[in-house]
C-alpha angles and dihedrals in degrees: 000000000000101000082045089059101057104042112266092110090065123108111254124249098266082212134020121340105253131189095267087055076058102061095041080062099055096045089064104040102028093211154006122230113234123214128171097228093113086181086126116355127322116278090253105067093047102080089048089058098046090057105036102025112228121000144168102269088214092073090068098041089049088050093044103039109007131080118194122169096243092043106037108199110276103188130054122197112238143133099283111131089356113298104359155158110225131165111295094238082066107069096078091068094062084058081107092058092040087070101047087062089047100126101023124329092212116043095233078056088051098053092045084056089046096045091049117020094167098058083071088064093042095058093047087051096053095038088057103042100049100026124238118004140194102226081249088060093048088051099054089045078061112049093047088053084045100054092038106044116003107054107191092033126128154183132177124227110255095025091083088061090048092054090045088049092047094044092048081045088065099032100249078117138039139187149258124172128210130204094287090054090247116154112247104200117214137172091276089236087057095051098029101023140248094279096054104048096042083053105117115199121177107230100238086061091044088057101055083041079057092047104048091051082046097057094038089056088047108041094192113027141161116233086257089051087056087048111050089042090080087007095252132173124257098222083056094054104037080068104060106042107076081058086050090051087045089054100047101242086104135047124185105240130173109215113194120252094024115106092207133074114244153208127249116199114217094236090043101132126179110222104232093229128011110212095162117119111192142149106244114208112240084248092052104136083226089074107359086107091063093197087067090045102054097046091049103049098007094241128158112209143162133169106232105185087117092042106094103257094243081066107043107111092197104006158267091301114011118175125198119237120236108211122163088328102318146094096235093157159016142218128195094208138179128180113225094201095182090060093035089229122133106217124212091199082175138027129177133156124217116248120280099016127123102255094197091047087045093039090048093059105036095050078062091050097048088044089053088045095055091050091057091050090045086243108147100211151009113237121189112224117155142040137274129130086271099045099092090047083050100048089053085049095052097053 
């Protein structure tokens, strides 16, 4: 169900993946957590991958940060599940958590704003008056007013992006990215529209809302699974699910092996086989909450690119591999894009399962991986219990 639930039970674009194949994407998973480690590919376009197969980046950054007549934008940026992109139509219900980060969401942010309440009005000012602005640009927007007409006045490098980061916080701002994956700060209704941002939703109301997409992504969930989807907190779900049961969206359900009770969907459906075979990023909604990963496949994972390498125990970036609806693997990879090679610096199997079986398919996978990144070949080069089966697959 849970697979179900997030996409990997559709059938795949027999050509190539189309806007439409997008959204089909998003409605299943809501949103798609954003991170700035570019080893391999940004967290973003991962999930994508692991439910469509190979496809144009472009279609997902049109659909995140452009706006074109005939394709209006479908994504806005926003904390969701951390740093993420989610539907457009979603970013009134975190109005609730826009104004808790009214004034600074980080204290260091708070006492910027405090120490220097006018710097906020000059970055609107300039915002609105020359479009959408890298902090660097603000800043030099600033310094040449300063020095022109407001003798005495001042800014300090770094405290412009922390007001960006504090006005975007609490949706006076939104975002736009460039190539180079830089944040482009604009006023939220020119980049959203007018619509969205003027949409008022009380947050009891935004929380079911939050719920209820939860639910829908998960299939079968604990009350901890609904919260940390949209981190949430838990004295903000516990209300509202006796009203989701009530109304039939939810149905109290007990799944062995799990300690906890849990929560049914109505439109939760098991696929009677799982043939798909995928890498999953590290920030895939299927397994980012760890708890839920490891009581549905058993699974124990952590991402150890802020553990010291001598001890990492399977790598920098390690993703799990998806096999006949299991995690049966796992690959620490890199992609030298100089020498268009995709690495597998790291390569272990879980216990019990056929290597050769598991080593056939994922040499495919990581074949079909490379060619989406226009790297030219997979090269084996570290350790791990599945490497040396690899390694015979791959050749």
């Amino acid at each position: 169900m849970a697979l179900t639930a997030q996409g990997f039970a559709d059938r795949p674009p027999s050509g190539a993946p189309t806007r439409a194949h997008l959204k089909r994407v998003l409605a299943r998973t809501r949103l798609l957590q954003m991170d700035s480690v570019n080893v391999l590919a940004r967290a973003h376009y991962l999930p994508v991958f692991s439910r469509l197969g190979p496809y144009d980046d472009r279609l997902l950054e049109r659909a995140a940060w452009e706006s074109p007549a005939r394709s209006p934008r479908l994504l806005a940026e926003y904390w969701a599940h951390e740093a993420a992109l989610i539907p457009l139509d979603d970013w009134p219900l975190f109005g609730w958590r826009m104004a808790r980060y009214a004034g600074g969401r980080w204290r260091h942010t708070r006492e910027v704003l405090q120490r220097n309440p006018a710097l906020i009005d000059d970055v609107v000012a300039v915002i609105d008056q020359t479009g959408a602005s890298t902090p660097r640009q603000i800043e030099a927007a600033l310094g040449i007013r300063a020095a022109a007409t407001r003798p005495g006045s001042w800014w300090v490098r770094g405290e412009v992006k922390q007001v960006c980061e504090a006005l975007f916080a609490e949706g006076r701002l939104s975002a736009t990215r460039d190539q180079n994956f830089t944040r482009h700060y604009d006023l939220a209704d020119r980049v959203l529209g007018r619509d969205i941002v003027a949409r008022r939703i009380g947050e009891t109301d935004a929380v079911r809302a939050l719920v209820r997409r939860a639910a829908a992504a998960h299939g079968v969930a604990t009350a901890a699974d609904l919260a940390d989807y949209y981190r949430l907190d838990a004295a903000q779900v516990r209300p509202v699910l006796p009203d989701l049961v009530d109304e039939g969206t939810l149905t109290p359900v007990r799944v062995e092996g799990w300690t906890e009770d849990a929560y049914l969907h109505a439109d939760a459906r098991a696929a009677r086989s799982m043939p798909r075979s995928t890498l999953l990023s590290p920030f895939d909604p299927l397994i980012f909450f760890r708890p839920r990963t490891q009581r549905l496949f058993g699974f124990h994972y952590r991402l150890e690119i802020y553990v010291p390498k001598a001890r990492r125990v399977h790598g920098y970036y390690v993703l799990p591999y998806l096999l006949d609806g299991q995690l049966v693997a796992r690959v620490d990879l890199k992609a030298d894009r100089g020498e268009r090679v995709l690495r597998v610096l790291a390569a272990h199997h879980e216990p019990g399962v056929d290597t050769g079986e598991v080593a056939a398919a994922l040499a495919a996978d990581l074949q079909r991986l490379a060619a989406w990144r226009n790297l030219d070949t997979v090269r084996i080069a570290g350790p791990g219990d599945l490497a040396p089966a690899l390694t015979r697959s791959c050749r």
